[in-house]
FIKOLZA-1660 file (N, C-alpha, C; in steps of 0.1 Angstrom, whole numbers, plus 5000, padded with zeros to 4 digits):
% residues 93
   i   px   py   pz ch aa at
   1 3644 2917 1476  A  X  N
   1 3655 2916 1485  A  X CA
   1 3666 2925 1479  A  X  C
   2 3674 2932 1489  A  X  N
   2 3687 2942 1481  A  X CA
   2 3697 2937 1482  A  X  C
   3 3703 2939 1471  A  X  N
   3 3715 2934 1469  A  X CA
   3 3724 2933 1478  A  X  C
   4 3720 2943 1493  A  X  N
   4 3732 2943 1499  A  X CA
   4 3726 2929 1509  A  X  C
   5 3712 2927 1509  A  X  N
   5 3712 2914 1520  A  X CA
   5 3712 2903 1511  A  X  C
   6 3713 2902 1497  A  X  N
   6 3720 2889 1490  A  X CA
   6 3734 2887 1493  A  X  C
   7 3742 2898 1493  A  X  N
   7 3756 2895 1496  A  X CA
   7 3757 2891 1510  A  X  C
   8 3750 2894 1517  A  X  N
   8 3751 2895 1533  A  X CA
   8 3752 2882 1537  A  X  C
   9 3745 2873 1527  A  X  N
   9 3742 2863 1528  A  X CA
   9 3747 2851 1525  A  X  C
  10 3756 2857 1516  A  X  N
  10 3767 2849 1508  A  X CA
  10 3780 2844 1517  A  X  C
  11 3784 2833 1513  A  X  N
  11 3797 2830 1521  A  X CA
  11 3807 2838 1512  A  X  C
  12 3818 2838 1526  A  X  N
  12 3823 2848 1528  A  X CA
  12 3838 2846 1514  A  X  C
  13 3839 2833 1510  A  X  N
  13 3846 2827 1498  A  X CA
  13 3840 2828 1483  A  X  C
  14 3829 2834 1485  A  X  N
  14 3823 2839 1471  A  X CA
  14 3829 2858 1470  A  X  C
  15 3830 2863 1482  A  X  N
  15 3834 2874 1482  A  X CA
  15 3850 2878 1465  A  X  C
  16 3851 2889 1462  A  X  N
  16 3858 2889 1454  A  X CA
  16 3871 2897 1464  A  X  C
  17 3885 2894 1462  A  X  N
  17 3890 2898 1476  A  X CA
  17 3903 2909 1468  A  X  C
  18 3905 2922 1470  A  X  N
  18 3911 2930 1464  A  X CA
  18 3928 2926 1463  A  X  C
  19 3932 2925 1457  A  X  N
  19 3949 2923 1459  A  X CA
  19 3956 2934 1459  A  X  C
  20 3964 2930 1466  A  X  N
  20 3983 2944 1465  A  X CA
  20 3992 2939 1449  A  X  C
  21 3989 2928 1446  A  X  N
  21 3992 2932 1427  A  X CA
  21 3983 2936 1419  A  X  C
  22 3991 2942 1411  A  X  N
  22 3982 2945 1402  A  X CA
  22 3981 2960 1402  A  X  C
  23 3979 2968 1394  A  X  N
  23 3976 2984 1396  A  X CA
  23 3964 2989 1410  A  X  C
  24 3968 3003 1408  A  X  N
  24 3961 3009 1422  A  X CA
  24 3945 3007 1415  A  X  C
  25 3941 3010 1399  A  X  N
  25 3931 3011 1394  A  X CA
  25 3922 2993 1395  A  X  C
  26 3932 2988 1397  A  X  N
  26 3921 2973 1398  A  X CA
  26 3920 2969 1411  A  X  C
  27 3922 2977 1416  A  X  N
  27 3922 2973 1434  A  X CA
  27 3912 2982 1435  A  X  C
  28 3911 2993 1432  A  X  N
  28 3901 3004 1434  A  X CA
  28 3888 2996 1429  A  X  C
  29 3891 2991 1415  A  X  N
  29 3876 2985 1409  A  X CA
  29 3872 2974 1417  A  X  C
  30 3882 2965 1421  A  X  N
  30 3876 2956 1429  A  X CA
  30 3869 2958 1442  A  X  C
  31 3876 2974 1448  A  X  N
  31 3865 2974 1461  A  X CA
  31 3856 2980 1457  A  X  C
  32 3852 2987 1448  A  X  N
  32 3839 2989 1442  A  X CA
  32 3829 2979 1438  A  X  C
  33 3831 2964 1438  A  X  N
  33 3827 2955 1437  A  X CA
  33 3819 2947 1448  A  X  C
  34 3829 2954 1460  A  X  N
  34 3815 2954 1467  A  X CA
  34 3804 2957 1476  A  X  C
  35 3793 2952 1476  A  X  N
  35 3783 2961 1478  A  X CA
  35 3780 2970 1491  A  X  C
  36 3776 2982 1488  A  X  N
  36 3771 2988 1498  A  X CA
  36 3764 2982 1508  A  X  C
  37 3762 2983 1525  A  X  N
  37 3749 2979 1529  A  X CA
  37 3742 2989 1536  A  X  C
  38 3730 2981 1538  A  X  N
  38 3716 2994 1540  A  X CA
  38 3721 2994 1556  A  X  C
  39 3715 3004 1565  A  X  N
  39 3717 3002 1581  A  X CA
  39 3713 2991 1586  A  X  C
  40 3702 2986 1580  A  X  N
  40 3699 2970 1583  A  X CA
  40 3705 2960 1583  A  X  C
  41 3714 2953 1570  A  X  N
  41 3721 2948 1568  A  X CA
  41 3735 2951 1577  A  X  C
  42 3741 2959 1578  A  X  N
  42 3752 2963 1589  A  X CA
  42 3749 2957 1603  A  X  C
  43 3740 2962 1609  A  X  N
  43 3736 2960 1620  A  X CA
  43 3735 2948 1624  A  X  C
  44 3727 2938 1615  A  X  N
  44 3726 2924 1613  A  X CA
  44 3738 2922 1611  A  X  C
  45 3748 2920 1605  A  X  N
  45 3760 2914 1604  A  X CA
  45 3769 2916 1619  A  X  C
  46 3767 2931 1624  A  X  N
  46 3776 2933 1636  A  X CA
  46 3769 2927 1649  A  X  C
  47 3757 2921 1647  A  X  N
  47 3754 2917 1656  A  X CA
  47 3758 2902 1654  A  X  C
  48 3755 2897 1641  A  X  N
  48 3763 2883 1641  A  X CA
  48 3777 2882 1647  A  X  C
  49 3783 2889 1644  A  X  N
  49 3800 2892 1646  A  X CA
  49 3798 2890 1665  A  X  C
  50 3790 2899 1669  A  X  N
  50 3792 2903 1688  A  X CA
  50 3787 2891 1693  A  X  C
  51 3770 2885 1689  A  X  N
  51 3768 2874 1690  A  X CA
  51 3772 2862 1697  A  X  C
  52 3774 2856 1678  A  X  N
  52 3782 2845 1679  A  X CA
  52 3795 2845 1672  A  X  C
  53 3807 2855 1672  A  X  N
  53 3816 2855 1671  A  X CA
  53 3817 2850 1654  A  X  C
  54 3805 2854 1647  A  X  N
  54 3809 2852 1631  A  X CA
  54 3819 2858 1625  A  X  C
  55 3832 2856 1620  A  X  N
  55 3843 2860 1615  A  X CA
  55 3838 2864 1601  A  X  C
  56 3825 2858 1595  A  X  N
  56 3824 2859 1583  A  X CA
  56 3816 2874 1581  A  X  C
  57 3806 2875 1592  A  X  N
  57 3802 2891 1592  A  X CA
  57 3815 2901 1597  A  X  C
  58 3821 2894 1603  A  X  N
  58 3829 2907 1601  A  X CA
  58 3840 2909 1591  A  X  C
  59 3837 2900 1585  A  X  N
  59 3851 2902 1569  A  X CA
  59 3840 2911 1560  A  X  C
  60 3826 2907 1557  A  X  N
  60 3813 2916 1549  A  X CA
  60 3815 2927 1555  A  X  C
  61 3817 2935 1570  A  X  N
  61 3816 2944 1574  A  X CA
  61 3824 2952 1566  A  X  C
  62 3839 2950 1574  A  X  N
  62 3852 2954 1568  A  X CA
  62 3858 2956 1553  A  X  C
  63 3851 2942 1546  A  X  N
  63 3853 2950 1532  A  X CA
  63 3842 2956 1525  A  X  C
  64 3831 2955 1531  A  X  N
  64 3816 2966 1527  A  X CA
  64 3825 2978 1528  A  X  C
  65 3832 2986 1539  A  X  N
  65 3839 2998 1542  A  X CA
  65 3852 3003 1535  A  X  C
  66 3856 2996 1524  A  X  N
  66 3869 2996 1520  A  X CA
  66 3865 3006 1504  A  X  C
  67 3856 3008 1500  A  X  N
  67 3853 3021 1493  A  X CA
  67 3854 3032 1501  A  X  C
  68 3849 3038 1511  A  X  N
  68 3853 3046 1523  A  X CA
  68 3865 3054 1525  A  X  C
  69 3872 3038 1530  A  X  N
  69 3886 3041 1529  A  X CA
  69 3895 3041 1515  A  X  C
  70 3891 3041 1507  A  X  N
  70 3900 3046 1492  A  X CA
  70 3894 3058 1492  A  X  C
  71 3881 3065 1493  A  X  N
  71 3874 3076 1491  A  X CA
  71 3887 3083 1505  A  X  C
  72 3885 3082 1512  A  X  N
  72 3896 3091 1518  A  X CA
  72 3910 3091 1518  A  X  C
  73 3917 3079 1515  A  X  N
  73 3932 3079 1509  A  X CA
  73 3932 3088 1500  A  X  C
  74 3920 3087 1488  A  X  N
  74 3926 3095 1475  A  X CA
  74 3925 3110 1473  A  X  C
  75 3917 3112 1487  A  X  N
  75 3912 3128 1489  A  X CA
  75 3930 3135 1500  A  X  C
  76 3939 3127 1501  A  X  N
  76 3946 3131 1510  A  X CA
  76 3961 3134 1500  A  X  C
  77 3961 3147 1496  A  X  N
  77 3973 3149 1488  A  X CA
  77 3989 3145 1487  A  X  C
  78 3992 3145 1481  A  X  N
  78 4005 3132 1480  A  X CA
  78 4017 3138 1487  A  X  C
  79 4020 3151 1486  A  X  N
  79 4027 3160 1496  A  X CA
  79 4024 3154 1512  A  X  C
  80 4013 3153 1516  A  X  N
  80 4009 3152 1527  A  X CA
  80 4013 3138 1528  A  X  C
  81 4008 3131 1521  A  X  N
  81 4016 3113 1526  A  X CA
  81 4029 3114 1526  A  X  C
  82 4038 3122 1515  A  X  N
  82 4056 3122 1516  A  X CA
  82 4052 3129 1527  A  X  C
  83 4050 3138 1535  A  X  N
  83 4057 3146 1548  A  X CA
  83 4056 3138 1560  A  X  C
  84 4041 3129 1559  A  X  N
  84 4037 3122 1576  A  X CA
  84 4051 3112 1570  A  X  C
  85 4048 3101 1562  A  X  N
  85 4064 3094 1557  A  X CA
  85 4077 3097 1563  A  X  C
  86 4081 3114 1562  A  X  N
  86 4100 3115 1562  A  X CA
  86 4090 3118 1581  A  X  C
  87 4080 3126 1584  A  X  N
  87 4080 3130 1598  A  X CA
  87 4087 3115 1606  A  X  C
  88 4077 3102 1600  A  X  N
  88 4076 3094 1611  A  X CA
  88 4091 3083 1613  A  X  C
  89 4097 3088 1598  A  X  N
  89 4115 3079 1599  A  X CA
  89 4119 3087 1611  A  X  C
  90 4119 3104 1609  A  X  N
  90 4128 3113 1615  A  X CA
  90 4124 3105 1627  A  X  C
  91 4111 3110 1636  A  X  N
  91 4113 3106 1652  A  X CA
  91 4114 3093 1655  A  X  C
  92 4111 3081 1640  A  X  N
  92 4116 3066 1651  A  X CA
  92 4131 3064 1649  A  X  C
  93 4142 3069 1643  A  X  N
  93 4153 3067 1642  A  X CA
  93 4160 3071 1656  A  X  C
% end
C-alpha cells in the first residue's frame, strides 16, 4: 500500500496542520510533511468529498496541494508581491 493511500486513510486529526507562527522555514517543512497523492488516491478522496459531502477528504485534498502552492509563492519575486501590494491599496482607497 502507498503511503499516500495510508494517509488517505487516516483521520483527518492525525494530520500534522502547518501554523502562521513560527518561521516561514517550519511551515514550509511542515507542508512537506505531507504526502503526495497518486491520481488514485485524489480521485478517491474527491469523490468522497462530492459523494457524501466528506469534509475530511477535502481537508487531505487541500493540504496534499499546499506544497504546490509554496512551490509557486516562492518562484514569484518579492518586487512583484511589493508592486501587486501598493497596486491593490492604490485602487481600493
Amino acid at each position: 500500500m502507498s503511503n499516500a493511500m495510508v494517509a488517505s486513510t487516516l483521520p483527518i486529526s492525525n494530520l500534522p496542520v502547518p501554523s502562521a507562527i513560527g518561521s516561514l522555514d517550519a511551515y514550509v517543512a511542515a507542508v512537506h510533511r505531507f504526502p503526495m497523492l497518486s491520481q488514485e488516491d485524489e480521485q478517491s478522496l474527491a469523490r468522497r468529498f462530492i459523494d457524501a459531502d466528506d469534509l475530511d477528504a477535502a481537508k487531505q485534498l487541500v493540504m496534499s496541494h499546499l506544497r504546490f502552492v509554496v512551490h509557486v509563492a516562492a518562484a514569484i519575486p518579492a518586487t512583484a508581491c511589493n508592486s501587486a501590494i501598493w497596486c491593490r491599496k492604490a485602487t481600493s482607497a
